[in-house]
Backbone bond lengths (Angstrom), bond angles and torsions (degrees), N, CA, C in turn:
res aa  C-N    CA-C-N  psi(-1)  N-CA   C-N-CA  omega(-1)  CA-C   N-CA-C  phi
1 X - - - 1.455 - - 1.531 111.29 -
2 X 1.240 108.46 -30.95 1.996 103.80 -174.30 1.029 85.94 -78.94
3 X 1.334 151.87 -63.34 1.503 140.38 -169.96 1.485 124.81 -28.01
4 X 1.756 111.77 -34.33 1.301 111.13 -158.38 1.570 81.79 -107.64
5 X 1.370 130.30 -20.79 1.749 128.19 -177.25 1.776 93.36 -78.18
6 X 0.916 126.21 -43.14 1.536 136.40 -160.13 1.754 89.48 -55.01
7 X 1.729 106.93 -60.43 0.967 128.31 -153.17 2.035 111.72 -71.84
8 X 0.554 118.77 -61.67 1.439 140.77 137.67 1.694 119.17 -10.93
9 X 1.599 94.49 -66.19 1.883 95.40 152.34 1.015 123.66 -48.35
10 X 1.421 112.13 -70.90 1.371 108.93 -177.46 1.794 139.09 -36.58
11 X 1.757 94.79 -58.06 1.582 104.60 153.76 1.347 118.95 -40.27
12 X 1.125 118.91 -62.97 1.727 113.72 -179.89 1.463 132.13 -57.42
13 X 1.320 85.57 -23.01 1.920 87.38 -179.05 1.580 92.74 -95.23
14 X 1.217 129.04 -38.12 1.907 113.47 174.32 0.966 105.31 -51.86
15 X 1.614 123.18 -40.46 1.607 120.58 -155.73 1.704 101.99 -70.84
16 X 1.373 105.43 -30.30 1.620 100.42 -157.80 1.590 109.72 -100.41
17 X 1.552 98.96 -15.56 1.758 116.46 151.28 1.310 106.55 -50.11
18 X 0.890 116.08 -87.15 1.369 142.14 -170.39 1.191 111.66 -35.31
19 X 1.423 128.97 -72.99 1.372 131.24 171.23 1.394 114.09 -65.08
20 X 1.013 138.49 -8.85 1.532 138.16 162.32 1.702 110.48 -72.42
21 X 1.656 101.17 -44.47 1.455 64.88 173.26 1.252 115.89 -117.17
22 X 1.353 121.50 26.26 1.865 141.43 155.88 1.706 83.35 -62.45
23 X 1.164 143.00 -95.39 1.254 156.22 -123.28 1.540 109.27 -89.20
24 X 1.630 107.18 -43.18 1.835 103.30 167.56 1.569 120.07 -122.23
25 X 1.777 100.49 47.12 1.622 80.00 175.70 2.370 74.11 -161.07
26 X 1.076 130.74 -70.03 1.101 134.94 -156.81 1.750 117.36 -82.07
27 X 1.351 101.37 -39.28 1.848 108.81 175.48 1.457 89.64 -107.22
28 X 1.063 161.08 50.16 1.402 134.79 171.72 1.669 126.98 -80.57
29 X 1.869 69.81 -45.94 1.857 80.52 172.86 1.710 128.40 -71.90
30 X 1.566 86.10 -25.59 1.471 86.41 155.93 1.275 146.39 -48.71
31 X 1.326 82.96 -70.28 2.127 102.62 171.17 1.487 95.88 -51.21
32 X 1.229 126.64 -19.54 1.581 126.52 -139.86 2.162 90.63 -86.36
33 X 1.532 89.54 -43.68 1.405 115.77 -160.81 1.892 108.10 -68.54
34 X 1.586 104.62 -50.48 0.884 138.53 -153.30 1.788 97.93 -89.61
35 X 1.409 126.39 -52.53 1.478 123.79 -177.26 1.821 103.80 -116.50
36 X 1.431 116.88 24.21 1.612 95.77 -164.62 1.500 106.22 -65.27
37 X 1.137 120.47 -22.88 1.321 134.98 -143.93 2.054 91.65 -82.26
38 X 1.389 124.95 -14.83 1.104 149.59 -176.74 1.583 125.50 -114.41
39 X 1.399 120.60 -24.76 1.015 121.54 -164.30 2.024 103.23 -98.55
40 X 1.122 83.05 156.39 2.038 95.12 -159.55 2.091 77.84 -86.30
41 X 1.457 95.69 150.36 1.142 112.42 166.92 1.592 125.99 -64.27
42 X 1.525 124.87 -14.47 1.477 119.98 178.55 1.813 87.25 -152.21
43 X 1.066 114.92 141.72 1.600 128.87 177.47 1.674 108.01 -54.22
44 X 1.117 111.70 142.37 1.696 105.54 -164.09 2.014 75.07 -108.52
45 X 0.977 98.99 107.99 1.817 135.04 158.64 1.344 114.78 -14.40
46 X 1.452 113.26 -75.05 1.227 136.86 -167.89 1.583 121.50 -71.56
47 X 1.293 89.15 -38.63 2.006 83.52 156.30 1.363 135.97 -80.47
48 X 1.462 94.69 -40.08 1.353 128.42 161.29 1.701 105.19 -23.01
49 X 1.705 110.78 -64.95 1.000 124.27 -149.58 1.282 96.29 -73.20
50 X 1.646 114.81 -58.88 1.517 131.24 179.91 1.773 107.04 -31.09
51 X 1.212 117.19 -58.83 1.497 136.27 -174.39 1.800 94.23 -21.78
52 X 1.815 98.13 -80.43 1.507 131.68 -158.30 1.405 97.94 -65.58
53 X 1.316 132.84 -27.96 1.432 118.36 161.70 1.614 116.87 -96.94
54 X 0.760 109.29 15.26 2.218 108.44 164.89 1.856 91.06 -121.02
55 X 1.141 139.28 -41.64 1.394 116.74 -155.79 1.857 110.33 -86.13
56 X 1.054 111.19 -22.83 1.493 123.79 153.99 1.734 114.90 -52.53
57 X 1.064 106.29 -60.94 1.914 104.03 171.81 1.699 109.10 -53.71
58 X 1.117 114.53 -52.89 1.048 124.66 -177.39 1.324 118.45 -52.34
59 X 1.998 116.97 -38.41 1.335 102.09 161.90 1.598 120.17 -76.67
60 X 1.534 107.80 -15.54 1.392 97.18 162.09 1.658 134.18 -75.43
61 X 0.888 124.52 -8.02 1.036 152.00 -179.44 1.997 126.34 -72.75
62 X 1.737 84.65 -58.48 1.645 94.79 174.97 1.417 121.11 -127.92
63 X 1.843 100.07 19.41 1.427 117.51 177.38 1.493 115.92 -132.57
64 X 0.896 135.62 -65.56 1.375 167.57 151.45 1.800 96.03 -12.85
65 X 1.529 97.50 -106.42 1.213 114.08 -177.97 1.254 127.50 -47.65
66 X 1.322 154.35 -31.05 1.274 167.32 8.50 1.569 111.90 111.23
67 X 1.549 116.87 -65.13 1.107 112.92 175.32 1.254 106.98 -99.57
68 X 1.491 150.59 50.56 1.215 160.23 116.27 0.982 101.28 98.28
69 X 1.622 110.59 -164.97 1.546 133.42 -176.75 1.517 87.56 -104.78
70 X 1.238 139.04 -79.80 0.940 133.23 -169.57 1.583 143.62 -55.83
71 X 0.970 103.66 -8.04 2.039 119.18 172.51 1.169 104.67 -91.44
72 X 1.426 157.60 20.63 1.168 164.74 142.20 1.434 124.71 84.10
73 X 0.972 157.16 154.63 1.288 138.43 -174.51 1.799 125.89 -28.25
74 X 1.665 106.68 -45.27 1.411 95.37 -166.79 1.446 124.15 -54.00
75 X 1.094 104.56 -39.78 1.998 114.14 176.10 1.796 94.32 -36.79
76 X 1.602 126.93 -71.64 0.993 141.00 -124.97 1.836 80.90 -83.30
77 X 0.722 127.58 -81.77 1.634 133.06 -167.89 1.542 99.59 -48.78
78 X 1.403 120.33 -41.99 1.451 99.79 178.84 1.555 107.30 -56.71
79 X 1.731 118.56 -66.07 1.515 107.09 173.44 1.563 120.84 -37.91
80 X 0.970 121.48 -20.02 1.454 120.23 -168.26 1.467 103.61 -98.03
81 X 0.995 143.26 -4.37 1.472 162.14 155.72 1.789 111.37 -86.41
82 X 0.970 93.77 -37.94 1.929 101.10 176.03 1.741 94.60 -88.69
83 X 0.789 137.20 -66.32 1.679 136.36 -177.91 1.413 114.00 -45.47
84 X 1.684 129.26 -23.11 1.495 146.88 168.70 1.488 100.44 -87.69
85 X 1.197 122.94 -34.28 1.486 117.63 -160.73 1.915 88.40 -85.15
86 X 0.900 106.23 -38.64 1.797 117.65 -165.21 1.407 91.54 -75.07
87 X 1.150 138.73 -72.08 1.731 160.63 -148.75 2.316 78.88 -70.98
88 X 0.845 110.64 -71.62 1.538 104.50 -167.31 1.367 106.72 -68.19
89 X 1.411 137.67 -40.33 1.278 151.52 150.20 1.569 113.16 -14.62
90 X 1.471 104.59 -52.65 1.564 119.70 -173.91 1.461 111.35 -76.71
91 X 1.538 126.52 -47.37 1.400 125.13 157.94 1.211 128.44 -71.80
92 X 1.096 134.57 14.21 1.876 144.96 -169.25 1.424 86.21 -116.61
93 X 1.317 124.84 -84.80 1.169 130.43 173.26 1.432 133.83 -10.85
94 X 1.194 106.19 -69.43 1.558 136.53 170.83 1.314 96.58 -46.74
95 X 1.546 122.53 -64.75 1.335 104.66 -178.84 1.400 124.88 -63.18
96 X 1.597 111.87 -46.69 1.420 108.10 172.16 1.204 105.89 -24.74
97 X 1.638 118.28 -85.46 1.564 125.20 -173.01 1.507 122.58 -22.87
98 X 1.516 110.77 -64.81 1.548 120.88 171.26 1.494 149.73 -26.57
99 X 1.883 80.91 -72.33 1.395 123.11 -165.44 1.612 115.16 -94.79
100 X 1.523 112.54 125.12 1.403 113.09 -162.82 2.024 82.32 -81.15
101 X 1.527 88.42 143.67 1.528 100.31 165.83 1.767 119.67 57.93
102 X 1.453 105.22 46.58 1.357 110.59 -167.41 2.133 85.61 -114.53
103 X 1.302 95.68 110.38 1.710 92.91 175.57 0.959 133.58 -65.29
104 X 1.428 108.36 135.77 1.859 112.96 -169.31 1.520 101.20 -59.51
105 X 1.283 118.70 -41.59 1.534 108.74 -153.96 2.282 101.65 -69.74
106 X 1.368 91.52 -34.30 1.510 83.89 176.63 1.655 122.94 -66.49
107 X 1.432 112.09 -7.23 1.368 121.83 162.07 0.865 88.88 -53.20
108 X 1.408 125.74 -111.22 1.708 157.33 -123.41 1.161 90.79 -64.11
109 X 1.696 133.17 -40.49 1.795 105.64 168.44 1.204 118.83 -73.63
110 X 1.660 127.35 -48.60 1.392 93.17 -166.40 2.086 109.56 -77.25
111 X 1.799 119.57 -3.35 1.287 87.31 178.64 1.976 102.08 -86.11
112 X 1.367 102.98 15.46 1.817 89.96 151.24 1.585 136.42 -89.35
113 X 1.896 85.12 -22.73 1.254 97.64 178.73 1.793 106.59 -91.51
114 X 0.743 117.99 10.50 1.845 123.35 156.62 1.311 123.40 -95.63
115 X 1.002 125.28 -36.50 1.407 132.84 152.17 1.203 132.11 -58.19
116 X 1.549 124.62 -30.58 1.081 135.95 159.14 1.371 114.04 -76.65
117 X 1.253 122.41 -31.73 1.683 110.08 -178.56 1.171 108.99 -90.60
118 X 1.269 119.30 -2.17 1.789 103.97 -161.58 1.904 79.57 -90.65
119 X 1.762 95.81 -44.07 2.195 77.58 -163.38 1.143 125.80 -56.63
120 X 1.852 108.60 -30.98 1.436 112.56 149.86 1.633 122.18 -28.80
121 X 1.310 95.53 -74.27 1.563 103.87 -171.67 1.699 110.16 -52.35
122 X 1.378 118.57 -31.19 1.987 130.07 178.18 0.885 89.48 -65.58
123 X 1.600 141.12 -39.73 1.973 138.95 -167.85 1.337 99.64 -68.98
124 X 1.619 130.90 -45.46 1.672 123.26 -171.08 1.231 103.44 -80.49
125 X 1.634 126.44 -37.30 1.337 114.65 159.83 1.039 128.72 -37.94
126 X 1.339 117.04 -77.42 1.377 120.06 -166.03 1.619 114.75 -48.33
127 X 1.610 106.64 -49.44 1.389 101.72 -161.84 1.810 105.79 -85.14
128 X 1.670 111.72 7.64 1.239 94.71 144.24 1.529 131.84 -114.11
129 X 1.428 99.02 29.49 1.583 105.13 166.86 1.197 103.18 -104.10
130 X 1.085 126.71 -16.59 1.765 143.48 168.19 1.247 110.90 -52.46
131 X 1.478 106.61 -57.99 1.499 124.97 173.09 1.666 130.94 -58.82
132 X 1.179 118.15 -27.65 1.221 132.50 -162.70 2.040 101.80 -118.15
């Protein structure tokens, strides 16, 4: 059980590293540029929160756990890069489809920038389920 709590931590605190300062310090002006015309004046909390505790399991789940102890990291970060690319893929998309005037180019970064953070985030996993 500490293995999969260890593991689980870890993801969540990269994820919420990470996107904190992906979202309020390095892309801001982007997103800022690209959706202001959409975006709520203060972050609504409660989903927010919900997000960072289900999308962390989830890389444990179909990243993490999955490609074992023994196949070495690459299995695990590739799924964990495909599960960000898919998971951000699905909300970029959706809006494309939907939403009048939702920009292509802010797709294709953040579903790079989901893919890139989640395998990050499968790397603190793993190597603290490795650890424990």
């Amino acid at each position: 059980m500490t293995k999969y709590l260890a593991a689980y931590a870890a993801a969540t605190l990269l994820m919420l590293t990470l996107d904190g300062l992906w979202l309020g310090l390095l892309a801001k002006d982007f997103y800022q540029q690209g959706l202001g015309h959409l975006m709520a004046e203060s972050p609504r909390w409660g989903p927010a929160l919900l997000f960072y505790a289900l999308y962390p399991l989830g890389l444990l789940v179909f990243a993490v756990l999955p490609a074992g102890q023994d196949t070495g990291l690459a299995p695990a970060l590739l799924r964990g890069a495909l599960f960000g690319l898919m998971a951000y893929a699905t909300y970029d998309l959706s809006n494309l489809a939907t939403l009048k005037d939702w920009p292509v180019l802010v797709s294709v970064v953040d579903v790079a920038w989901g893919a890139f953070a989640s395998c990050l985030a499968t790397l603190a996993a793993r190597l603290a389920y490795d650890r424990f």
